[in-house]
C-alpha positions as CSV (number, residue, x, y, z in Angstrom):
1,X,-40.8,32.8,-80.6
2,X,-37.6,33.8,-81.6
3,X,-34.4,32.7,-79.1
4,X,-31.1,32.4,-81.3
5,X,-30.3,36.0,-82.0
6,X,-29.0,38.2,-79.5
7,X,-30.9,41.4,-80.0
8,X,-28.3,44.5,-79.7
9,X,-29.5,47.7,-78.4
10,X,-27.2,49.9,-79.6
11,X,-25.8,48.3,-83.1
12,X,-28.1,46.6,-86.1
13,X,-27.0,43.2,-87.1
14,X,-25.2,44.8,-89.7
15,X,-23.0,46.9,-87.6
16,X,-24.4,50.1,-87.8
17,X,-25.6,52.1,-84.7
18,X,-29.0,52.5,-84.5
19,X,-30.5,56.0,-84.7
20,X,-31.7,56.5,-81.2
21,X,-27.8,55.9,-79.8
22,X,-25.9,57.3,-82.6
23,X,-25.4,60.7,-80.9
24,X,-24.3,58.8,-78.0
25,X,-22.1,56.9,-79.3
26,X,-20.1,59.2,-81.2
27,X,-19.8,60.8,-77.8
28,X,-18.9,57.6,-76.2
29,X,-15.9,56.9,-78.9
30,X,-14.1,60.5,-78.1
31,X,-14.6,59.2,-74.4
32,X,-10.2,59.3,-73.9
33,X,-10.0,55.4,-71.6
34,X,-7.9,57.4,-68.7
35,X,-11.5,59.3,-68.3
36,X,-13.9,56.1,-68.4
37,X,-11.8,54.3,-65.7
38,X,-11.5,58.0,-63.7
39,X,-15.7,58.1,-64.2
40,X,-16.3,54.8,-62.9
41,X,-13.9,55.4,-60.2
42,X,-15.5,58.5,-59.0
43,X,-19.4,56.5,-59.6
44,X,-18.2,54.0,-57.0
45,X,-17.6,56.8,-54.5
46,X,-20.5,58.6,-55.2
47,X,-22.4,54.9,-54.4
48,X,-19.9,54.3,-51.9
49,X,-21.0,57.4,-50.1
50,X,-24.9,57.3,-50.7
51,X,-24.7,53.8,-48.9
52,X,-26.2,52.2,-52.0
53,X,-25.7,48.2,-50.7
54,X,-27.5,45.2,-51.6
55,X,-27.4,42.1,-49.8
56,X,-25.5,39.5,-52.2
57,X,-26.2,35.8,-50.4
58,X,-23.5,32.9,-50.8
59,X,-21.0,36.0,-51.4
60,X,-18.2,34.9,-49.7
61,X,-16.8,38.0,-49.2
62,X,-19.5,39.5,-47.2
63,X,-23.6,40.3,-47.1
64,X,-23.6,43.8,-48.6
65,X,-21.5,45.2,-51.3
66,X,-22.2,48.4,-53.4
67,X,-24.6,47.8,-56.3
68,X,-22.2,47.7,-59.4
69,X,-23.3,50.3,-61.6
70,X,-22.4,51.2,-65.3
71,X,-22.1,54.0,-67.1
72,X,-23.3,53.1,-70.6
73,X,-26.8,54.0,-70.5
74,X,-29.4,52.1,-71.9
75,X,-31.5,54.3,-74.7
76,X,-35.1,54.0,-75.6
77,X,-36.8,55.7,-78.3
78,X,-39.8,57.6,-77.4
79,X,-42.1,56.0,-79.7
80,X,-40.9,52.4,-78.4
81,X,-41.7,53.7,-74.9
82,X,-45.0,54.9,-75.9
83,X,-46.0,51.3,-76.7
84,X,-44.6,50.2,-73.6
85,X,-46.4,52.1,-71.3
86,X,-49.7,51.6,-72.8
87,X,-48.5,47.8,-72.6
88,X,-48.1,48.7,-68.5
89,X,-51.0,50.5,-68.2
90,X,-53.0,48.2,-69.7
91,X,-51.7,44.6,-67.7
92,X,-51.6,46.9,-64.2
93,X,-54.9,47.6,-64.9
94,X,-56.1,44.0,-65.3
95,X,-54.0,43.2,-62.9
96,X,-55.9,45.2,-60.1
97,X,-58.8,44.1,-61.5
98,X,-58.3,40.1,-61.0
99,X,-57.7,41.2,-57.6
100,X,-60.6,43.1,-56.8
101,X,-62.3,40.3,-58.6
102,X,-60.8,37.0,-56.7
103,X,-61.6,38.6,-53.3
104,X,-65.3,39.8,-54.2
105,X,-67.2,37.9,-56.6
106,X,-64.6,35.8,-58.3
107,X,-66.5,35.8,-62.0
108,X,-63.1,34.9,-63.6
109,X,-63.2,31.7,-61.7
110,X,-66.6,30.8,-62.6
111,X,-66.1,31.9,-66.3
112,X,-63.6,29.0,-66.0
113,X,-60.7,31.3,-67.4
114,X,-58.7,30.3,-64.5
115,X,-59.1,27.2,-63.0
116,X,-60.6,28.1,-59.5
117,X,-57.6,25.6,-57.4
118,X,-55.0,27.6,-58.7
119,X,-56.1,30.8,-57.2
120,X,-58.1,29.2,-54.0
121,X,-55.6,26.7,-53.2
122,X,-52.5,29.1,-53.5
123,X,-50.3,29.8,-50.9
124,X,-50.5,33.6,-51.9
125,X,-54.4,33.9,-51.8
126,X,-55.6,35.4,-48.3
127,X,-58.7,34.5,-47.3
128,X,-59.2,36.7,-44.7
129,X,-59.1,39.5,-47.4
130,X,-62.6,38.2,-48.8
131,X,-65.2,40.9,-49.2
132,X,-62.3,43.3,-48.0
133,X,-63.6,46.8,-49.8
134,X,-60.0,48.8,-50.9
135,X,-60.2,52.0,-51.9
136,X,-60.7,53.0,-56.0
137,X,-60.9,48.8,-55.7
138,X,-57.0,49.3,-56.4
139,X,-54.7,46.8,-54.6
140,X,-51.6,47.4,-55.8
141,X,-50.7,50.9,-55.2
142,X,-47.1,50.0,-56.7
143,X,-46.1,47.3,-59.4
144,X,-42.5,46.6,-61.1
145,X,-43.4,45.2,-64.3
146,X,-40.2,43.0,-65.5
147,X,-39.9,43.4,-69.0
148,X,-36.9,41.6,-71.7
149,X,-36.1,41.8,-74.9
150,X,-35.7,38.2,-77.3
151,X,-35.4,37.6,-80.8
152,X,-35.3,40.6,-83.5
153,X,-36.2,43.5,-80.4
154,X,-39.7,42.1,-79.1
155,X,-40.5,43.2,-75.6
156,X,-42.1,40.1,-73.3
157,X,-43.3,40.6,-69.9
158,X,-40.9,38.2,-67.9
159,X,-42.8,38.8,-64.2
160,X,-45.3,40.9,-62.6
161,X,-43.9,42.0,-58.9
162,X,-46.9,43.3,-56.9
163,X,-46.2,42.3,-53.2
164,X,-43.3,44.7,-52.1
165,X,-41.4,45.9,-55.6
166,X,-37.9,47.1,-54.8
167,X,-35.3,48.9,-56.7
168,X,-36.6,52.1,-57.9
169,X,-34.2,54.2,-55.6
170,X,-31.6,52.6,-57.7
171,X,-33.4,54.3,-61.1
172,X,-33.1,57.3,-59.4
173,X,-29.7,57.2,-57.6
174,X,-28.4,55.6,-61.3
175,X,-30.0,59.1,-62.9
176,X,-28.4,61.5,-60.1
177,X,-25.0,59.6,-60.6
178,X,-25.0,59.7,-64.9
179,X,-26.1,63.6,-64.6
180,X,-23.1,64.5,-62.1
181,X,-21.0,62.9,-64.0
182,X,-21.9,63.6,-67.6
183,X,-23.6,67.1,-67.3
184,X,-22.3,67.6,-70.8
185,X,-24.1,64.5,-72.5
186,X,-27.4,65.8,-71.0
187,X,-27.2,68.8,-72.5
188,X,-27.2,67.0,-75.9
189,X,-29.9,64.4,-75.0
190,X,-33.2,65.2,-74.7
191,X,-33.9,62.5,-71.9
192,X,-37.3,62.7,-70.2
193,X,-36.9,62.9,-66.4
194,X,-37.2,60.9,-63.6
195,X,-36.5,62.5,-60.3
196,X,-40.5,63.5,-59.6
197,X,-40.9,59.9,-59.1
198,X,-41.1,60.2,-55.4
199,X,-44.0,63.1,-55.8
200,X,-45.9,60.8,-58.0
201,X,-45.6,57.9,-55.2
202,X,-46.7,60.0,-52.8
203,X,-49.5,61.7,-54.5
204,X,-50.8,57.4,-55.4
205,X,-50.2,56.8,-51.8
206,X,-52.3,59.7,-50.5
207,X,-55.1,59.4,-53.0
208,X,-56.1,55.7,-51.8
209,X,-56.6,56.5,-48.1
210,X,-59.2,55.8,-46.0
211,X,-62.7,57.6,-47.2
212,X,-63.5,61.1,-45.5
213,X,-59.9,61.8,-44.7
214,X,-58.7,64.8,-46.0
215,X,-54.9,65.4,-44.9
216,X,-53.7,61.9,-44.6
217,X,-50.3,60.8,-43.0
218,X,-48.5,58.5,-44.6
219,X,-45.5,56.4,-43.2
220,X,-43.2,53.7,-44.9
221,X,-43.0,50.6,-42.6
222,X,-39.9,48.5,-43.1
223,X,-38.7,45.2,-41.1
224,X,-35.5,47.3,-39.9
225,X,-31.6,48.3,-41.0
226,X,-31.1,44.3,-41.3
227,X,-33.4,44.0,-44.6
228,X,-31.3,44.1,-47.8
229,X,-32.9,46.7,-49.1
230,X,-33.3,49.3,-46.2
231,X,-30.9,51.6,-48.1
232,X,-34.1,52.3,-50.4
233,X,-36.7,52.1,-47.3
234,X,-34.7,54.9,-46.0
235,X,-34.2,56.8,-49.1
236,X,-38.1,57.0,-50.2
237,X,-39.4,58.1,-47.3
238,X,-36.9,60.9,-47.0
239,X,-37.5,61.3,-50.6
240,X,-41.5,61.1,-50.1
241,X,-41.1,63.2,-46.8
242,X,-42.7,60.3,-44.8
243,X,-41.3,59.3,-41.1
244,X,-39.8,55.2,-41.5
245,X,-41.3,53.1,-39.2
246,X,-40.8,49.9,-37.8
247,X,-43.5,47.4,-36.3
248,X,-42.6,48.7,-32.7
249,X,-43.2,52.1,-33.6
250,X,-47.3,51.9,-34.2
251,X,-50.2,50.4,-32.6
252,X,-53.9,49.8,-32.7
253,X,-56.4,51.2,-30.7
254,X,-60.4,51.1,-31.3
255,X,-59.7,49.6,-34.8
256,X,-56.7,52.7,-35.7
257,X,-53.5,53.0,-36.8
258,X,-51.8,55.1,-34.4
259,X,-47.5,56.2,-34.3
260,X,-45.7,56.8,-31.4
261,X,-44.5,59.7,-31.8
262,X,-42.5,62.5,-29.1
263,X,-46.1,64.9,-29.0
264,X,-47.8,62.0,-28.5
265,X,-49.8,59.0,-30.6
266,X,-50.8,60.2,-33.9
267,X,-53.2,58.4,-36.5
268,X,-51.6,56.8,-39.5
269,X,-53.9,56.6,-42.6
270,X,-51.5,55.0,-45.0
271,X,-48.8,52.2,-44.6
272,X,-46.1,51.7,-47.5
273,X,-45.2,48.5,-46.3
274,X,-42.0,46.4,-47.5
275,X,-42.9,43.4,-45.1
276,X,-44.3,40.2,-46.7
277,X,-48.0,39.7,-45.7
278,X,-47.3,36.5,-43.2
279,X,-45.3,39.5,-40.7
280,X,-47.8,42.2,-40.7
281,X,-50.2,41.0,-37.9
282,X,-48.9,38.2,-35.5
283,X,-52.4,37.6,-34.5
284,X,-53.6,37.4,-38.4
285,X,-50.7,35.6,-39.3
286,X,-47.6,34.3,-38.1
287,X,-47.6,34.8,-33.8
288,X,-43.7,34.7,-33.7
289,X,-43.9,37.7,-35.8
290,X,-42.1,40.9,-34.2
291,X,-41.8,43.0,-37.1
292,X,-45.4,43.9,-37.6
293,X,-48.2,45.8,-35.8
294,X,-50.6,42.9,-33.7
295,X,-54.1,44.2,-34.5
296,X,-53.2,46.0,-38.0
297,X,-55.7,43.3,-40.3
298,X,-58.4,44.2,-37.6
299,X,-58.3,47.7,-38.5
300,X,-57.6,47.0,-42.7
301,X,-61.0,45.3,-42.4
302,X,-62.8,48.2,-40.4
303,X,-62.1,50.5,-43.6
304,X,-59.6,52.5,-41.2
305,X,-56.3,52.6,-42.7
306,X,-54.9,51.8,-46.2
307,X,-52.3,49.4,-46.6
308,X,-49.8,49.5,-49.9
309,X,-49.7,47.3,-51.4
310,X,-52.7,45.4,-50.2
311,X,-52.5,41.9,-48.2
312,X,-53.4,39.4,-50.4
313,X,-51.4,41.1,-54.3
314,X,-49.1,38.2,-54.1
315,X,-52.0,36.2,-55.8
316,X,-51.3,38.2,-58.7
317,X,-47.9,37.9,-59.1
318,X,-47.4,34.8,-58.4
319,X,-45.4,32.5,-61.2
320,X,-48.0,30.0,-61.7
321,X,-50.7,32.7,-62.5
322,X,-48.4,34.9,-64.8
323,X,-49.2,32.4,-67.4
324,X,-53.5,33.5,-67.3
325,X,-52.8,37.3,-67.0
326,X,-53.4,37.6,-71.2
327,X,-56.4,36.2,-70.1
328,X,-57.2,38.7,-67.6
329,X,-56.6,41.5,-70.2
330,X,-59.1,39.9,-72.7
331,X,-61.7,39.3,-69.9
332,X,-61.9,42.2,-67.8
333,X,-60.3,45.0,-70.4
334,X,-61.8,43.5,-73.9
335,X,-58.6,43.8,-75.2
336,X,-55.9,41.9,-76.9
337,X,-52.5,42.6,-75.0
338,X,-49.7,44.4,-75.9
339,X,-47.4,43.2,-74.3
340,X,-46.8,39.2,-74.4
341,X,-46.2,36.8,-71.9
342,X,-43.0,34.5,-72.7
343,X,-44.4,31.0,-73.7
344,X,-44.9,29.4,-70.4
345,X,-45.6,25.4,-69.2
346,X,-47.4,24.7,-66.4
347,X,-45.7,21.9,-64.8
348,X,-49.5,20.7,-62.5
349,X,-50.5,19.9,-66.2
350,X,-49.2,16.1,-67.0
351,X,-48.8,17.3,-70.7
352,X,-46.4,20.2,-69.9
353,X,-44.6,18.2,-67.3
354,X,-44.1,15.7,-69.6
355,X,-42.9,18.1,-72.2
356,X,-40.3,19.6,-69.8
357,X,-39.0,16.6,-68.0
358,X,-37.9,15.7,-71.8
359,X,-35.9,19.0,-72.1
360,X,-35.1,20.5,-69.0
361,X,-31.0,21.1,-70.5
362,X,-33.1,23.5,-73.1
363,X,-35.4,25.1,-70.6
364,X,-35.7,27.9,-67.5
365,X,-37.5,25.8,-64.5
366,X,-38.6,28.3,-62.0
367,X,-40.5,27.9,-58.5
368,X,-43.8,29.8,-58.8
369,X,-42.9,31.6,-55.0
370,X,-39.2,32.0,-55.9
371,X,-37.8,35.6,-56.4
372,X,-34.5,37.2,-56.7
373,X,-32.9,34.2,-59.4
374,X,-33.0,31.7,-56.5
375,X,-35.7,28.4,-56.6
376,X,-34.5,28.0,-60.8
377,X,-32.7,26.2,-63.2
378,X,-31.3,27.0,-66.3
379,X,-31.3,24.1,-68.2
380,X,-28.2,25.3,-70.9
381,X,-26.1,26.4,-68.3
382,X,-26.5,23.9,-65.6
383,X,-24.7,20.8,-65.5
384,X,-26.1,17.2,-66.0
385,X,-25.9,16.7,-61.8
386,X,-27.9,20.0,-61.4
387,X,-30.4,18.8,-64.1
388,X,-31.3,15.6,-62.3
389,X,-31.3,17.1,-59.0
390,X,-34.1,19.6,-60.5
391,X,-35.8,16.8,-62.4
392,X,-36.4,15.0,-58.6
393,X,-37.3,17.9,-57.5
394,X,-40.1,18.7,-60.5
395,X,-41.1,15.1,-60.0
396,X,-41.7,15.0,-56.4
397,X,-44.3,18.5,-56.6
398,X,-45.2,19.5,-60.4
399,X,-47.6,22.3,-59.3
400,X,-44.6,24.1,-57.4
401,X,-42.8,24.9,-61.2
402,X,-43.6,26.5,-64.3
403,X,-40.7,26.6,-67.4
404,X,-39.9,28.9,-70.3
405,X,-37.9,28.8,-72.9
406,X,-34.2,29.8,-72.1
407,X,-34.5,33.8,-73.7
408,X,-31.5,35.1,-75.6
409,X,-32.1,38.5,-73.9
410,X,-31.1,42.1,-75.6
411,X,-27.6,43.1,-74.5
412,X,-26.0,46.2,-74.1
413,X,-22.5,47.7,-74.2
414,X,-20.9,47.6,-70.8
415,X,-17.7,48.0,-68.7
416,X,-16.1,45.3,-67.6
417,X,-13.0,44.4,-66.5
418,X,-11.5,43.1,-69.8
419,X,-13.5,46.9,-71.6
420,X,-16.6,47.5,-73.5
421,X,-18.5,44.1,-73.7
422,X,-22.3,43.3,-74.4
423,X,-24.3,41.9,-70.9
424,X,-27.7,40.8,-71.3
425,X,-30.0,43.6,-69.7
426,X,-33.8,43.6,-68.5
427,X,-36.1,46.5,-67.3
428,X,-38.4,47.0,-64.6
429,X,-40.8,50.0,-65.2
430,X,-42.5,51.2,-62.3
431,X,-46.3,51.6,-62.5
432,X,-48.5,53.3,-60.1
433,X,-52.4,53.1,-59.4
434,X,-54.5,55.0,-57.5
435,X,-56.5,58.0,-58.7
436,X,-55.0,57.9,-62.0
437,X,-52.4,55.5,-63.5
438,X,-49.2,56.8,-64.2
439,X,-44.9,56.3,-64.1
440,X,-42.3,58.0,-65.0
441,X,-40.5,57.4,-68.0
442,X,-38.2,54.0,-68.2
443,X,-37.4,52.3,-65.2
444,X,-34.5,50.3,-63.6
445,X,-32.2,48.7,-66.0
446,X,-30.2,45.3,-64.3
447,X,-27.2,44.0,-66.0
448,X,-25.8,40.4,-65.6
449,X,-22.1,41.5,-65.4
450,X,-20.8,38.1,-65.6
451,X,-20.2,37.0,-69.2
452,X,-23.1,34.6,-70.8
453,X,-24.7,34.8,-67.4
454,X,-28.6,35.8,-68.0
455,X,-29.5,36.4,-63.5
456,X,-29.5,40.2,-63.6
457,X,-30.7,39.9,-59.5
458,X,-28.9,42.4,-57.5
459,X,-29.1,40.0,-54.8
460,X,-26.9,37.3,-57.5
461,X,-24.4,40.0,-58.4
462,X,-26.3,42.0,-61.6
463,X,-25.6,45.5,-61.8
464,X,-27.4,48.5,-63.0
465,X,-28.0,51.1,-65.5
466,X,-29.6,54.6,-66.5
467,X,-32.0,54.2,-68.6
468,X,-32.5,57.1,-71.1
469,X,-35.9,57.5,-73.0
470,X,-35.7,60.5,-75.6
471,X,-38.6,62.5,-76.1
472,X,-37.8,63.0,-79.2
């Protein structure tokens, strides 16, 4: 797989723009630089005034901070999105499939396509969902694919985020900013549109309820104002139409959902949740618990209410079985996949943990529950201290790591401080299942603003971007 080369998404190795930018960037040269830095002054307000934080941990400056936000879009080319999203369609697919599959009759397992320990024995698999029916068999109602770009353009899928996927109010907030500033440049670009993707969520949210209901309501349950991203709790379910809910505000009776509400308790048929699984139920899962609803698994398993995305996803998503979801594709689809994983080792193998103890200053180390760029190394950019920290750390629990090769991911013209300046980028599409499959077109580009860096994360100071895809 090639790493050197740093794939450009707007200019060819030879200099010239590509096709799919060139309009754009003609616009972008007349652009006078009093205007750019009077744009990006007037972006941060708009942010500034939508309330558009993000918690940034370590900062020392403070826990929230606006989400840095650029305005060079990021382009793609209709018929390089076409291939994408069959790419999604096809892994999300799979991907609900493996689910349905590992908490019914498990025939991956006993194919011996995926050692049976690494599902059974993982922190992420739920037991208590066993024989659980979901409805359509879908379990993840919502999926953020994270897709980069290495070598000559390829697309690889970097991760698979299935438990409680964030940052789509930023696609959307990005896409309200770029068209109130630059009404002008939308005029001359036919970009495909994104703001329906709150009708689309709550169509998928409304089709998986419980069988035999008709009308159902729907309510968006988030830990409180506290979380780091409570900003986009809010915003979808205002979006969506939904009331926001906290654990304190519903309870079970006779195996239902009910809300608290001022005309009385009224039955809940669907639960977006953005709480982890272990705080859902304190008498499922953890007792000290007071962010979720005690009783809620009890009425999941009665058939009674729908929960989104479904206890138990994480098993999907998790880093250590990203490296068998090709395999998924192939068993459960018949397919080949069209979108590749990035060369992974398995660090529970001796012969991949022998591999990687012998190159960890060339390689990305990554703990398979670690999220947001925290739990990782990268072995180019880390210093020989750092290294053998990690390399105790691999050494005292193998199974707890995967690595990849360190990616020389695409990178897009950006505003910084010093100008225009490449940053490496990645993309996170989001996909929904229920009734049907579907997204809208692109997704949430993340920048790593600092220069050489290749942590995107919000939450480790990336930024964000439109992302554009032409329909023609």
């Amino acid at each position: 797989m090639p790493a050197a080369q740093i794939f450009d998404e707007m200019t060819a190795a030879d200099g010239a723009v590509r096709a799919h930018y060139a309009r754009y960037s003609r616009w972008l040269a007349a652009l006078p630089a009093d205007r750019v830095r009077e744009k990006l002054a007037e972006a941060d307000t708009l942010f500034r005034r939508a309330g558009i934080t993000f918690a940034v941990y370590g900062d020392e400056i403070g826990t929230e901070r606006l989400i840095p936000f650029d305005i060079v879009p990021r382009i793609i080319p209709v018929a390089e999105w076409n291939l994408i999203e069959r790419g999604l369609w096809q892994r999300v697919t799979a991907l609900n499939a493996f689910l349905h599959d590992v908490y019914h009759d498990q025939q991956i397992l006993r194919a011996g396509k995926i050692p049976p320990e690494q599902v059974l024995c993982n922190a992420q698999y739920r037991p208590e969902m066993q024989g659980i029916d979901v409805p359509m068999d879908v379990y993840a109602q919502i999926a953020g694919i994270d897709l980069v770009r290495a070598g000559a353009g390829e697309y690889y899928v970097l991760e698979d985020n299935l438990r409680v996927p964030s940052g789509v109010s930023y696609m959307l907030e990005d896409r309200k900013a770029m068209m109130r500033l630059f009404p002008e440049v939308f005029a001359e670009h036919p970009v495909a549109p994104v703001e329906h993707y709150p009708d689309l969520l709550l169509d998928t949210l409304r089709s998986v309820a419980p069988a035999g209901v008709r009308e159902p309501t729907v309510v968006l349950l988030t830990p409180g104002a506290s979380n780091s991203a409570y900003f986009e709790h809010a915003f979808l379910a205002q979006q969506m139409g939904i009331e926001l809910v906290e654990g304190q505000d519903l309870f079970v009776d006779d195996e239902v959902v009910y809300m608290r509400t001022t005309q009385g308790p009224r039955r809940v048929d669907v639960i977006y949740r953005r709480i982890d699984d272990d705080y859902l139920d304190p008498l499922a899962f953890k007792p000290e618990s007071m962010l979720g609803v005690p009783g809620l698994l009890t009425a999941y398993r009665a058939g009674r209410v729908t929960i989104s995305n479904a206890i138990g996803s994480g098993i999907a998503d998790d880093k250590s079985t990203y490296p068998y979801v090709p395999e998924m594709i192939r068993f459960y689809l018949g397919e080949e996949p069209l979108l590749q994983n990035v060369p992974t080792w398995i660090l529970s193998r001796p012969k991949d943990l022998q591999y990687v103890l012998s190159h960890l200053d060339e390689l990305v180390v990554k703990e398979v529950h670690g999220a947001g760029g925290y739990g990782m190394l990268i072995g180019p950019r880390a210093s020989r201290v750092e290294i053998e920290s990690f390399r105790n750390k691999i050494i005292t629990d193998p199974a707890r790591y995967i690595a990849q090769p360190t990616l020389a991911l695409s990178a897009c013209p950006t505003f910084v401080e010093s100008g225009l300046a490449p940053r490496h980028i990645d993309l996170r599409p989001f996909v929904l299942s229920g009734r049907d499959v579907s997204m809208v077109p692109g997704g949430l580009t993340r920048v790593a603003l600092r220069d050489g860096s290749l942590v995107v994360n919000s939450s480790q100071g990336g930024g964000t971007k439109d992302t554009w895809v032409l329909t023609c």
